[in-house]
N, C-alpha and C positions, 0 to 999 in steps of 0.2 A: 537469710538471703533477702537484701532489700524486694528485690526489682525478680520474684521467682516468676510471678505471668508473664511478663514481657518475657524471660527468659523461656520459657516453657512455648510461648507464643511462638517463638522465633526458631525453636527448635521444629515446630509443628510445622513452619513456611519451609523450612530447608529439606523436609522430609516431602513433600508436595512439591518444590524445586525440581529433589532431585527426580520424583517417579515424572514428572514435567520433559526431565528432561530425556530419559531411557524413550519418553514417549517422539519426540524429538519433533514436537511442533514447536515451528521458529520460532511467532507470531507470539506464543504462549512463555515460552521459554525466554525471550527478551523483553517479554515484559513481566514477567515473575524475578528476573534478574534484577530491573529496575526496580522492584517493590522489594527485593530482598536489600538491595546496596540502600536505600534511602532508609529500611527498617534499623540495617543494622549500626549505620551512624545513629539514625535516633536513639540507640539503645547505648552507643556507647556516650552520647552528651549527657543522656540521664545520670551516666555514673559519675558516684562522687570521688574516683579517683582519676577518670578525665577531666571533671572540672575545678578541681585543688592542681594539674600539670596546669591546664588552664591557664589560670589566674597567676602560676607560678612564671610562667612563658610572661606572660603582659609585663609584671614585676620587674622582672631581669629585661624586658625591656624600655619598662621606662629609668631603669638605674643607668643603662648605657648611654639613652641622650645625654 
C-alpha cells in the first residue's frame, strides 16, 4: 500500500472527528469538518487511480473539440 501514513493519518482525524463530534462543540466540529474534507481530497489527488481518471477525462476532452 502506497500512501499507508496518510491513510492511517486520516483514519486517526476521523476517529477525533467523530469523539469532536459526540462532544458536540460547533466551533470544533466545523472546523475539524473543514480539515477533514481538504484532507481527504488531498488524499485522494495523491492517488494514482485518480490521477490516470484524471488525465483520462482531459484526453476525452480534447478528442471532442
Amino acid at each position: 500500500m502506497k500512501n499507508w501514513k496518510s491513510t492511517l493519518a486520516f483514519f486517526i482525524f476521523v476517529a477525533i472527528y467523530v469523539y469532536t463530534a459526540i462532544t458536540k462543540d460547533a466551533d470544533i466540529v466545523e472546523t475539524t469538518g473543514y480539515v477533514a474534507l481538504l484532507s481527504s481530497l488531498f488524499m485522494m489527488l495523491r492517488s494514482d487511480f485518480t490521477s490516470e481518471h484524471i488525465s483520462k477525462l482531459i484526453d476525452n476532452i480534447k478528442i471532442g473539440k
